[in-house]
C-alpha positions as CSV (number, residue, x, y, z in Angstrom):
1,X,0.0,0.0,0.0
2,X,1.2,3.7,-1.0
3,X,0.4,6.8,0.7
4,X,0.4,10.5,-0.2
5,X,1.3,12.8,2.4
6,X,-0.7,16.1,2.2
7,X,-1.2,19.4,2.7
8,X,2.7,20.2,2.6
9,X,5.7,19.2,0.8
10,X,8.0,18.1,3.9
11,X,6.8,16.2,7.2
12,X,8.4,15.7,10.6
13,X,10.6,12.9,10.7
14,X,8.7,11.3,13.7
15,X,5.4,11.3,11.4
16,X,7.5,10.1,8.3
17,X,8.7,7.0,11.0
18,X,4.7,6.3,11.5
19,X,4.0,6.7,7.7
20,X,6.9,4.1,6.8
21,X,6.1,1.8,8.8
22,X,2.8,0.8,7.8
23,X,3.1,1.9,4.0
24,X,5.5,0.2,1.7
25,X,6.1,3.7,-0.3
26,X,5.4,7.0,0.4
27,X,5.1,10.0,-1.7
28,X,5.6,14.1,-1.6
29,X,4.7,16.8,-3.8
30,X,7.1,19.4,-4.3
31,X,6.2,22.8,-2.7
32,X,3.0,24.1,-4.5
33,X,3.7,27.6,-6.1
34,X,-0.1,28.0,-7.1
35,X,0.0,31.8,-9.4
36,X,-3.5,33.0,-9.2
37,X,-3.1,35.7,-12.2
38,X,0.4,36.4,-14.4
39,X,1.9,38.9,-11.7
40,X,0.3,37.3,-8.5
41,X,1.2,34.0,-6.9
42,X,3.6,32.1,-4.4
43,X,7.4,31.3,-4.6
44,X,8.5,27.7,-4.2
45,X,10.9,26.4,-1.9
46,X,13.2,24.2,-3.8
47,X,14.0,21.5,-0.8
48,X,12.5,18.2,-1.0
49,X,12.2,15.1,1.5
50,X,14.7,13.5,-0.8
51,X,17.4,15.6,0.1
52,X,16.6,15.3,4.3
53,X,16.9,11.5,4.0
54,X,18.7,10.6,0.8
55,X,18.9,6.7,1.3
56,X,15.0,6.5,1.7
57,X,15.0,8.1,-1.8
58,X,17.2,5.9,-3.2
59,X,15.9,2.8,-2.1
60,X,12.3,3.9,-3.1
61,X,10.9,4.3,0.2
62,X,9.8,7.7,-0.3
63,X,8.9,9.3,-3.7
64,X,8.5,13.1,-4.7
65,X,8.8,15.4,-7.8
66,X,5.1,15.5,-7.9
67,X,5.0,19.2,-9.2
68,X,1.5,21.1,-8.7
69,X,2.7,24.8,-9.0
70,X,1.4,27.3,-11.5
71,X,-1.7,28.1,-12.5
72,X,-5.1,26.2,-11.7
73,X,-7.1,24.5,-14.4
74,X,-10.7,25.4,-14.8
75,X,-11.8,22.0,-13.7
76,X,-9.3,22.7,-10.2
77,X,-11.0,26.2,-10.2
78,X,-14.4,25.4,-10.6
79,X,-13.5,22.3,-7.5
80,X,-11.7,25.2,-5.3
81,X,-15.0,27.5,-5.7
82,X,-17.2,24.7,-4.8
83,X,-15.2,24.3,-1.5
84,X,-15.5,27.9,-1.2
85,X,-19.5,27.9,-1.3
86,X,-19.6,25.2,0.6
87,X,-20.8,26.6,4.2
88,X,-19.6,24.0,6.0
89,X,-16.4,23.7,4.3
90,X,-16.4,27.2,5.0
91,X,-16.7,27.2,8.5
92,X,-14.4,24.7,9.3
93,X,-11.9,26.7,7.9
94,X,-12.7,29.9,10.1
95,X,-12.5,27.2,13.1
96,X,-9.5,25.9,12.6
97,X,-8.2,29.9,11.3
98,X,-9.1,30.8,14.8
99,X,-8.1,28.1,17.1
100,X,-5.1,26.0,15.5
101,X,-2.0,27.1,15.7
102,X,0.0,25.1,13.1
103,X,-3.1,25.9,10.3
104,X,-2.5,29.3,10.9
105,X,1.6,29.4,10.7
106,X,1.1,27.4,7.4
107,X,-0.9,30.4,5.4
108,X,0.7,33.0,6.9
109,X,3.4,32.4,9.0
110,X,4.1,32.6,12.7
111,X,3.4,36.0,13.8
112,X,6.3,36.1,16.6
113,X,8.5,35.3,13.1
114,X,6.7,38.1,11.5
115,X,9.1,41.0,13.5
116,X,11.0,41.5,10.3
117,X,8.1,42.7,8.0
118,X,7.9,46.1,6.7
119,X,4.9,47.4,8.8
120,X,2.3,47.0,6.5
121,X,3.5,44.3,4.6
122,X,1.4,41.3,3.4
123,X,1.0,38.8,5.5
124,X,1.8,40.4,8.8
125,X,0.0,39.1,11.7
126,X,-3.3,38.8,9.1
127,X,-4.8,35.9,10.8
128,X,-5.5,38.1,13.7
129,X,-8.1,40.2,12.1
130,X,-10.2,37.1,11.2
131,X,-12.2,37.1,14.5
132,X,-15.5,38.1,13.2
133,X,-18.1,35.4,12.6
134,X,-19.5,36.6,9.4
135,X,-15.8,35.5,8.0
136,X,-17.1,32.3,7.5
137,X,-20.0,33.5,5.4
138,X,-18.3,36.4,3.4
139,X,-18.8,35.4,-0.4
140,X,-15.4,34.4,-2.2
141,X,-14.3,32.5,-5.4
142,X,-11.7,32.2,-7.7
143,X,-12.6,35.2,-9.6
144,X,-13.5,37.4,-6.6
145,X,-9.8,37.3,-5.1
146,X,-8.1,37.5,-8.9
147,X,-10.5,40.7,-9.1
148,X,-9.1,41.7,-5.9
149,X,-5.2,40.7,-7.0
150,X,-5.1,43.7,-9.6
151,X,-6.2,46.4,-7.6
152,X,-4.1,48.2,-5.3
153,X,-5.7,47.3,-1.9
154,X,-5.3,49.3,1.5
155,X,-7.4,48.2,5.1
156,X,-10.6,45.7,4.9
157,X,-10.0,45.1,1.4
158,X,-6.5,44.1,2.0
159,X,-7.5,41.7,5.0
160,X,-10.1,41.0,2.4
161,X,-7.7,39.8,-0.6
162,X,-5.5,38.1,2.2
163,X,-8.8,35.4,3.6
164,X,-9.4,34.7,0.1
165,X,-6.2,33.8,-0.8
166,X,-5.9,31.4,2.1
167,X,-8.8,29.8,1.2
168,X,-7.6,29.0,-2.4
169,X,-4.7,28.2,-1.3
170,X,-5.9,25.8,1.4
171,X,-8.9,24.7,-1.6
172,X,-6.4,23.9,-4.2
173,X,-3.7,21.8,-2.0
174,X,-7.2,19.5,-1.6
175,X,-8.4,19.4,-4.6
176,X,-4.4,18.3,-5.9
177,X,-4.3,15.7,-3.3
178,X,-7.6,14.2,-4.3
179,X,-6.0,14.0,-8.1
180,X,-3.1,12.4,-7.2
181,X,-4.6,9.8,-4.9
182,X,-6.5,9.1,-8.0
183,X,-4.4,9.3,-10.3
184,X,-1.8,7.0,-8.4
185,X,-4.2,4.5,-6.1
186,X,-2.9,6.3,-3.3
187,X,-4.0,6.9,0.3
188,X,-3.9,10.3,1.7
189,X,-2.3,11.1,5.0
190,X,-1.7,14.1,7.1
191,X,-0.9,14.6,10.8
192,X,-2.8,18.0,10.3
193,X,-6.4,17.4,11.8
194,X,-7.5,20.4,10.1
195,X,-6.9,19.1,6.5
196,X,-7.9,15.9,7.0
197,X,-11.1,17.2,8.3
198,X,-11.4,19.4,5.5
199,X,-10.6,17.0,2.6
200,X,-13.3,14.5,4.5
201,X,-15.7,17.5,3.8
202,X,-14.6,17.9,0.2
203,X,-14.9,14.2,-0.2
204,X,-18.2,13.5,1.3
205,X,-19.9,17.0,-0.9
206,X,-18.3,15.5,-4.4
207,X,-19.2,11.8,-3.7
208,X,-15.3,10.9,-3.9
209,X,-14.0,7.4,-2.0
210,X,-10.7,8.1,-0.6
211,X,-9.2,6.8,2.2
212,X,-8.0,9.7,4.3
213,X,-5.9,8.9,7.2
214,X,-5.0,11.9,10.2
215,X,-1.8,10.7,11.9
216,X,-1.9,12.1,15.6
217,X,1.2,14.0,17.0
218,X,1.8,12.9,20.2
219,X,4.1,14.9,22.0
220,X,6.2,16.1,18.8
């Protein structure tokens, strides 16, 4: 049996211990630099799992170069917008925005990290100013946050562009994992509650079968 491990392109080396020892191979996308318009999108890291444990590469225990960056196809948009209509995708995802720690540091960053930001700056200490309720229920889709891309944004709109991001950022690494476990016959597997709960959610609205496994962190 063969696992994916999802949302992000590196793991702790305690959860790749669990993962390895009850899957025969496990694979890792490389860091997803989704571009939402031509001048808009995120910069990939280059590092892989391969080059953290070499010798699991080499003897096929771990596989990766499974490259999702650029820009979304319309099928992958059209799936990332039904997530976001979804309402209770959609308010999951203000849950766990509000009250988990490592979903948080993973679409923005940690905010005692953040010191070094131009005031102002994007990114900087954002998931703070997501307290309000009626985030969850705020409309957003693909177009909506490429609309709001283009302009040059200042205050709510800012904080505006900044949620919608992190939801299609949070949408598409789903949607990806879904098409590779496909694709591949592989189980997905995460040691983020948070996704998994969320990819069960995307699952169960588009009728997919997929095994979806949460690893628990105990004390790492």
């Amino acid at each position: 049996m063969m696992a994916l491990y999802f949302p992000f392109h590196l793991c702790h080396e305690r959860t790749l211990e669990l993962l390895l020892e009850k899957y025969k191979v496990v694979h890792f996308r490389d860091f997803m630099a989704l571009q939402l318009t031509p001048m808009m999108g995120t910069t990939a890291f280059p590092d892989r799992m391969g080059d953290y444990y070499p010798e699991l590469l080499h003897t096929g225990r771990i596989a990766q170069g499974h490259d999702f960056s650029g820009p979304m196809a319309p099928d992958t948009a059209m799936a990332v917008d039904r997530d976001l209509t979804d309402p209770d995708w959609r308010h999951s995802f203000q849950e766990f925005m509000l009250t988990d720690r490592r979903f948080q540091r993973g679409l923005f960053g940690d905010p005692e990290e953040e010191t070094s930001r131009p005031t102002g700056a994007p990114g900087q200490h954002e998931w703070l100013d997501f307290n309000e309720p009626e985030w969850a229920t705020r409309p957003f889709d693909v177009e909506i946050v490429k609309t709001l891309s283009r302009q040059r944004l200042h205050g709510e709109e800012a904080t505006q562009f900044e949620y919608g991001w992190a939801l299609i950022k949070t949408a598409a690494s789903l949607i990806y994992t879904i098409q590779l476990c496909q694709q591949l016959s592989l189980v997905a597997v995460t040691d983020s509650s948070a996704h998994h709960q969320l990819l069960a959610r995307t699952c169960e609205r588009e009728g997919v079968t997929l095994e979806n496994i949460c690893v628990k962190r105990v004390e790492y």
